[in-house]
C-alpha positions as CSV (number, residue, x, y, z in Angstrom):
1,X,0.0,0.0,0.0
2,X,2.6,2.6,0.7
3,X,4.1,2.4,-2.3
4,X,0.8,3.0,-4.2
5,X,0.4,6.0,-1.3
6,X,3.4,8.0,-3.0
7,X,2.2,7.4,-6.3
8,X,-0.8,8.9,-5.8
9,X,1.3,11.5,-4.0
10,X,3.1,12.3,-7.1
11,X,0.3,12.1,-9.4
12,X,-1.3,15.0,-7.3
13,X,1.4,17.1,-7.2
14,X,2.4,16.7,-10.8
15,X,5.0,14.1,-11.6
16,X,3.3,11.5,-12.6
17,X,-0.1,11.4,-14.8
18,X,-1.6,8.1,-13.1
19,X,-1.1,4.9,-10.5
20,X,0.5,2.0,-11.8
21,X,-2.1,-0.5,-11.1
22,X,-5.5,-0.3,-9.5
23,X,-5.6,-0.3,-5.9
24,X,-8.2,-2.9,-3.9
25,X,-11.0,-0.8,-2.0
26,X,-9.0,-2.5,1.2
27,X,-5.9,-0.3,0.1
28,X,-8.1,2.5,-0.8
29,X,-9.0,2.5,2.7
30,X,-5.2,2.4,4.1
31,X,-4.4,4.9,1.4
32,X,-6.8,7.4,2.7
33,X,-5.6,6.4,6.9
34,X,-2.4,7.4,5.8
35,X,-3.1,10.6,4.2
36,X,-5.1,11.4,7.7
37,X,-1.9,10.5,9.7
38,X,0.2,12.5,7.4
39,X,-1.9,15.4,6.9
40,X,-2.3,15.7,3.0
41,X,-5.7,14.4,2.4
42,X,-6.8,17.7,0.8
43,X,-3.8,17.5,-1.2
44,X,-4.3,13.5,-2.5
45,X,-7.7,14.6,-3.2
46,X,-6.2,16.3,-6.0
47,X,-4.6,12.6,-7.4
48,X,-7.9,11.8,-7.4
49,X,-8.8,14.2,-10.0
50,X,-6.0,13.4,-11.6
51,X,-6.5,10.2,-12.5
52,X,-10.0,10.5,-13.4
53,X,-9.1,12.7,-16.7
54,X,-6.2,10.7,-17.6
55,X,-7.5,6.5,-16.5
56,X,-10.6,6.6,-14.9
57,X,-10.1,2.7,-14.0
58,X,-7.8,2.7,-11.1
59,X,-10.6,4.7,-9.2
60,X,-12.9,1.4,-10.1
61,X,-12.4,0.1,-6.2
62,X,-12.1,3.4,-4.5
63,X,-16.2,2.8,-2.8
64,X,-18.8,5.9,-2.9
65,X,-19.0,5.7,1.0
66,X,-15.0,7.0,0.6
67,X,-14.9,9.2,-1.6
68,X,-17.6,11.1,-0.2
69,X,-16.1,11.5,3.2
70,X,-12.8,11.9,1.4
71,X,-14.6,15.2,-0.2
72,X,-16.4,16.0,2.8
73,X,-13.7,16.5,4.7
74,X,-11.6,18.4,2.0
75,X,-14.7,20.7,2.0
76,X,-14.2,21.6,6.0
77,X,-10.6,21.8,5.1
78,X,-11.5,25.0,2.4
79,X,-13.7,26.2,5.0
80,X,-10.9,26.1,8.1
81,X,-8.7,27.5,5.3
82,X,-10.9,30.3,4.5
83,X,-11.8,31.0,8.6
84,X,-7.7,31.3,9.3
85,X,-7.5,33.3,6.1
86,X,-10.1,36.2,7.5
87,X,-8.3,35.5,11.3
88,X,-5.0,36.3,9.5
89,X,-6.3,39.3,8.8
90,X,-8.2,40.6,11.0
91,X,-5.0,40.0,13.2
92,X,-2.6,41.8,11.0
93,X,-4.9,45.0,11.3
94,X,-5.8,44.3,15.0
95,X,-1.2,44.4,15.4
96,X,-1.2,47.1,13.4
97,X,-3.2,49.4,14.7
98,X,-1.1,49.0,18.0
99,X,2.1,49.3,16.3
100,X,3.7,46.1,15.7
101,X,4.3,44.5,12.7
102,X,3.8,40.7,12.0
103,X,4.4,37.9,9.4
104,X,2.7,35.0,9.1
105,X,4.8,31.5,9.6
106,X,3.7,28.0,8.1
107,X,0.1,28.1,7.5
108,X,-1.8,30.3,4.8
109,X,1.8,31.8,4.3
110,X,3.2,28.7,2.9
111,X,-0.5,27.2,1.3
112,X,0.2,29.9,-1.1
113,X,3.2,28.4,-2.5
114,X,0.2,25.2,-3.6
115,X,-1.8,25.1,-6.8
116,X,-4.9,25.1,-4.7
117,X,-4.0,27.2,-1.3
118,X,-6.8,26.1,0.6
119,X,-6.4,22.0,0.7
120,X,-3.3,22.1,2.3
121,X,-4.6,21.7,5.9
122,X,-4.4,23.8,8.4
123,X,-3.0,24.0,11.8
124,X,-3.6,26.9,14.3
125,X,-2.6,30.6,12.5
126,X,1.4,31.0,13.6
127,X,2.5,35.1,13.9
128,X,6.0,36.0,14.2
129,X,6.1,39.6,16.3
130,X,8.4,42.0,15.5
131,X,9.3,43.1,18.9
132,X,10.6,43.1,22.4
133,X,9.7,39.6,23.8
134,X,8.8,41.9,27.1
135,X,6.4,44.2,24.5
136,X,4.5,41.5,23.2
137,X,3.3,39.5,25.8
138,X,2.5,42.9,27.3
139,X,0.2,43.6,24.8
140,X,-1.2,39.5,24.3
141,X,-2.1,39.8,27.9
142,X,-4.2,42.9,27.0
143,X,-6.2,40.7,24.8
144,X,-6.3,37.5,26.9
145,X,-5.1,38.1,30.2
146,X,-5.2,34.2,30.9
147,X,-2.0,33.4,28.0
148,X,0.7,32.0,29.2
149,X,4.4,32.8,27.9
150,X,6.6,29.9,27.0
151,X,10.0,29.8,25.6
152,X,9.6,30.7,21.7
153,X,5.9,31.7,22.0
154,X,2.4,32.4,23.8
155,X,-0.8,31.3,22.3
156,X,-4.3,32.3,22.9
157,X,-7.2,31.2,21.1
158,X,-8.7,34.1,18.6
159,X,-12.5,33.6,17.7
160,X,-12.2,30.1,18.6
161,X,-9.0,29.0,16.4
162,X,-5.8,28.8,18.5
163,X,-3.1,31.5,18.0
164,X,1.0,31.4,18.7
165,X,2.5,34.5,18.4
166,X,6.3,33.9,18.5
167,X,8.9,36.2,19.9
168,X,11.5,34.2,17.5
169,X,10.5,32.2,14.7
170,X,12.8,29.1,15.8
171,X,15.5,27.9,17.1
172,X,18.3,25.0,17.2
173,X,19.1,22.7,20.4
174,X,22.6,23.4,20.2
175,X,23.5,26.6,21.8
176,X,26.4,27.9,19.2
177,X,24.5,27.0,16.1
178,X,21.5,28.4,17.4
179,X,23.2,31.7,18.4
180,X,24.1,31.7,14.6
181,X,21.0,30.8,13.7
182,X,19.2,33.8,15.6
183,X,22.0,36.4,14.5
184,X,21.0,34.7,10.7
185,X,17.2,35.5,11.7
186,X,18.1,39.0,12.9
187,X,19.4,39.9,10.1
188,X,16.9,39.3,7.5
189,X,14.1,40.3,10.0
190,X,13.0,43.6,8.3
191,X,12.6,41.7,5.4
192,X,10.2,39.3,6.6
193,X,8.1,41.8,7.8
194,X,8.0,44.0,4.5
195,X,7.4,40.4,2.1
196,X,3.5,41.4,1.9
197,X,1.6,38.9,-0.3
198,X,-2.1,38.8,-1.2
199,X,-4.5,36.2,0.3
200,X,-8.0,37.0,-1.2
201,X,-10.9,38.8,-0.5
202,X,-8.7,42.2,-0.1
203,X,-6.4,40.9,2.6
204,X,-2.6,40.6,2.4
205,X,-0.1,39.5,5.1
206,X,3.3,39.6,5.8
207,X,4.7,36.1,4.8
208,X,8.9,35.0,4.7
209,X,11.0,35.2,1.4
210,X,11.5,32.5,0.2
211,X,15.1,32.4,0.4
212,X,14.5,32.6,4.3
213,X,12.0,30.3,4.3
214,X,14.5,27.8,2.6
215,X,16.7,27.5,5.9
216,X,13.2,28.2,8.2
217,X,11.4,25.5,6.8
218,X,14.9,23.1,6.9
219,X,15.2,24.1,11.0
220,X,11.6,23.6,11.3
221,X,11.4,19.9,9.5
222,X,15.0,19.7,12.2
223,X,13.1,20.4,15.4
224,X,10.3,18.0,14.5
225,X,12.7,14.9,13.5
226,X,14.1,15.2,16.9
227,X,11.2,16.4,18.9
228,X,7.5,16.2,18.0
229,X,7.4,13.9,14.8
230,X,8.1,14.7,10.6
231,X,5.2,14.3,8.1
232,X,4.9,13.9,4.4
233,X,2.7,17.6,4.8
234,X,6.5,18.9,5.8
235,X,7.9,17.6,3.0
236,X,5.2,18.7,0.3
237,X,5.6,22.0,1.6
238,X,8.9,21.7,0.8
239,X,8.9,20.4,-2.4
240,X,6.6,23.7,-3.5
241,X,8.8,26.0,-1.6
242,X,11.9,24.5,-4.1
243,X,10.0,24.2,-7.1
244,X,9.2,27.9,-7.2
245,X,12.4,28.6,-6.9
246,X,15.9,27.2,-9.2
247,X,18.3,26.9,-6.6
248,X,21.5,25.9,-9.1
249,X,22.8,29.8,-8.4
250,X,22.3,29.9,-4.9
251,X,23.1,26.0,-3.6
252,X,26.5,26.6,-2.5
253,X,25.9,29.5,-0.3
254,X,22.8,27.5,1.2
255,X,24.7,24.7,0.7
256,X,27.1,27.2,3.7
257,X,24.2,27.9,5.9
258,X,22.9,24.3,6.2
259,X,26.5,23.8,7.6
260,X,26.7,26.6,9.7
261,X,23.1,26.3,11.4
262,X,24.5,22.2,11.4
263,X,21.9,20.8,9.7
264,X,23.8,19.7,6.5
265,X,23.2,16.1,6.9
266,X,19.9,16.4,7.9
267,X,19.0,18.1,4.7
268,X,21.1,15.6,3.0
269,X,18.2,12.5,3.7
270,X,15.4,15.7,3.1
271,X,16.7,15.9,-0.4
272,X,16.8,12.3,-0.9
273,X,13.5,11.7,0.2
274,X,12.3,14.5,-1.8
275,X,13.4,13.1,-4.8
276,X,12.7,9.6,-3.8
277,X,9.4,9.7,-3.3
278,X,7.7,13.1,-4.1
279,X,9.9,12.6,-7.4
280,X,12.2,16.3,-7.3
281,X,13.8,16.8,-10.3
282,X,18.1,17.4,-9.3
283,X,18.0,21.3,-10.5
284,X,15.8,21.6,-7.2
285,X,18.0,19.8,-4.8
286,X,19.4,22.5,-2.2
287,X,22.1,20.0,-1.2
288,X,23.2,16.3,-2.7
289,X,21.1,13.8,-1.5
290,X,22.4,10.8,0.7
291,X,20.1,7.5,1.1
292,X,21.2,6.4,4.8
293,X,20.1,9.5,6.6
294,X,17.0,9.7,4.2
295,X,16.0,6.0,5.0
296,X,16.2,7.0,8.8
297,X,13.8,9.9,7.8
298,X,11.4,8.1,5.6
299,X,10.9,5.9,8.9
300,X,10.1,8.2,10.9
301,X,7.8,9.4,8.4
302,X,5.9,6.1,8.3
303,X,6.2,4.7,11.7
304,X,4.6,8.2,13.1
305,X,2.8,10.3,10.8
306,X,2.3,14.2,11.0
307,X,3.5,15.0,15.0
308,X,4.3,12.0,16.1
309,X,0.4,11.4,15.8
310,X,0.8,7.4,15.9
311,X,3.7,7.0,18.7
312,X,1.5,9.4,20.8
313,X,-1.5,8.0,20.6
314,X,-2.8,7.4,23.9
315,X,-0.5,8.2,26.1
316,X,-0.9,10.5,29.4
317,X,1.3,14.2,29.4
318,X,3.9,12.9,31.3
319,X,4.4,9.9,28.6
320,X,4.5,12.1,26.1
321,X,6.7,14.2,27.5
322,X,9.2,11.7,28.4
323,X,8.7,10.7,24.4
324,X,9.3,13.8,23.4
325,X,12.5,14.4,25.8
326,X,14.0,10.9,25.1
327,X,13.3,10.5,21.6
328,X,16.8,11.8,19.8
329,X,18.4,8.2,22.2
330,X,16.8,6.6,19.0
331,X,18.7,8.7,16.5
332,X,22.6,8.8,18.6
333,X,24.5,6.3,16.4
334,X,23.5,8.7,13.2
335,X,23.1,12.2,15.1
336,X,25.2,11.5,18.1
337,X,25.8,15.4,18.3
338,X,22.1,16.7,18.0
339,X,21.0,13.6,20.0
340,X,23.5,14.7,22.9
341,X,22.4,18.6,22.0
342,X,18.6,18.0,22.5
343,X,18.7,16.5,26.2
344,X,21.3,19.1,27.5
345,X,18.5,21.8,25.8
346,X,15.5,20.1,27.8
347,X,17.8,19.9,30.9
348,X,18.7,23.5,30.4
349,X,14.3,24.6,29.4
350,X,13.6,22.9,32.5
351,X,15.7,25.6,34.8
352,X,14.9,28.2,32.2
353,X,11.3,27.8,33.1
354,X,11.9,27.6,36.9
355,X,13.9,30.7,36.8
356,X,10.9,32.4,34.5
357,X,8.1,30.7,37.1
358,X,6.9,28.7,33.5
């Protein structure tokens, strides 16, 4: 089944026109369980349409009871899509009007890199502030006086859908890459803030270049290997971010970053899983792909799902936590260095927190 899973993952993002044989309405089924854990149903429902203008008969098992809860649910997707649209907005004017500037991370920012924005599915509506950490949770306490600060963010929920408004927009485990990550981010700040994009109905927000979001998106896909879980929703993000964009001029000084931030061989297995199995043609490639680390990736990918959704599942806060805290053990014989980094970090949150009363 998986293997039929990334076909139809190509065929809706372009590479291929159709599956290479017909599924069973058994692995219909598993297809669709996997595009839930992975969180691209909305984006396989394009395959779908695919397939049905260029061989109609590999849909032949795919039962009416599916597909219309397969639609269905891409439909509450559009509308979720369109609700954090108008939020976005709203919000941008609401920060504004006070003074501060913001620019939209992940979420409708990066949906408009996709041939159809509103199917890639939405989270809760990330804001990076541009201001003192001090500043804005002076002013989100203003507006919910119940938010609680943590260490990159604090959240509060806006007309029912969940807000983070982060004070930085990530960060590394290791304390000397992330110091050159954060100098990295403070430099190309005002440009974040000034890359204003349209979103529809009159409304435009502040979203990252995409040469920033080339070594964001990298740390961000980072963090989550090691932390919370990677998912294939990661990955077609990432595949849209590099297609808009030919890389061949810029790879060796990204090629530089990756280094310097130490994620080089991270992104090594993202580019050969990329071009494994979303099917990335080699002028895209930030950096030469290498199969071990990508194998250890693609794993991940499949044992867990989007967040760590299937490792998690059922387990109380304080099993998750000890998950999430103990999880880079699992990578040390490949990352023995990030493994190492990512339990001093927790070790060090821990009495960041108690010093902060967090």
């Amino acid at each position: 089944m998986i293997d039929l899973f990334f076909e139809l993952l190509q065929v809706s993002i372009g590479i291929r026109d159709n599956l290479s044989r017909t599924p069973s309405e058994r692995e219909w089924e598993e297809m669709y369980d996997e595009a839930e854990r992975q969180a691209v149903v909305g984006v396989l429902l394009e395959g779908l349409q695919r397939c049905m203008l260029h061989d109609e008969r590999c849909l032949a098992n795919l039962s009416i009871d599916l597909k219309l809860s397969w639609i269905g649910e891409v439909q509450m997707m559009e509308a979720e899509y369109r609700r954090h649209v108008k939020r976005s907005g709203e919000l941008n004017l609401l920060f504004k009007d006070a003074g501060l500037r913001s620019c939209i991370l992940k979420g409708i920012g990066i949906a408009q890199l996709y041939p159809h924005p509103e199917r890639r599915q939405c989270g809760d509506i990330d804001l990076w502030m541009d201001g003192s950490r001090k500043d804005v949770i002076t002013f989100i306490k203003k507006l919910d006086s119940e938010a609680k600060p943590k260490f990159k963010d604090i959240a509060f929920p806006y007309k029912e859908t969940e807000v983070e408004i982060h004070f930085i927009p990530t960060y590394l485990n290791n304390f000397h890459y992330n110091k050159r990550l954060q100098r990295f981010i403070k430099e190309n700040s005002q440009q974040q803030f000034d890359n204003k994009i349209e979103v529809g109905n009159g409304l435009s927000i502040c979203t990252p270049t995409d040469d920033f979001n080339v070594i964001f998106q990298m740390s961000h896909m980072y963090h989550h290997f090691f932390c919370e879980g990677i998912g294939m929703r990661h990955f077609v993000d990432y595949f849209y971010l590099l297609k808009r964009n030919d890389v061949r001029c810029k790879r060796e000084g990204l090629r530089c970053k990756l280094r310097e931030f130490g994620m080089l061989k991270f992104a090594n297995g993202v580019m050969w899983v990329l071009q494994e199995k979303l099917g990335l043609d080699d002028k895209y490639l930030v950096v030469e792909p290498k199969e071990k680390i990508g194998m250890l990736i693609l794993k991940q990918i499949q044992e867990y799902g989007n967040f760590g959704s299937k490792e998690l599942e059922g387990k109380s806060k304080f099993q998750i936590w000890m998950s999430t805290t103990f999880k880079p053990i699992k990578y040390l014989s490949h990352f023995p260095g990030a493994s190492f980094d990512r339990l001093l970090f927790m070790v060090w949150l821990q009495g960041w927190k108690i010093l902060h009363k967090e």
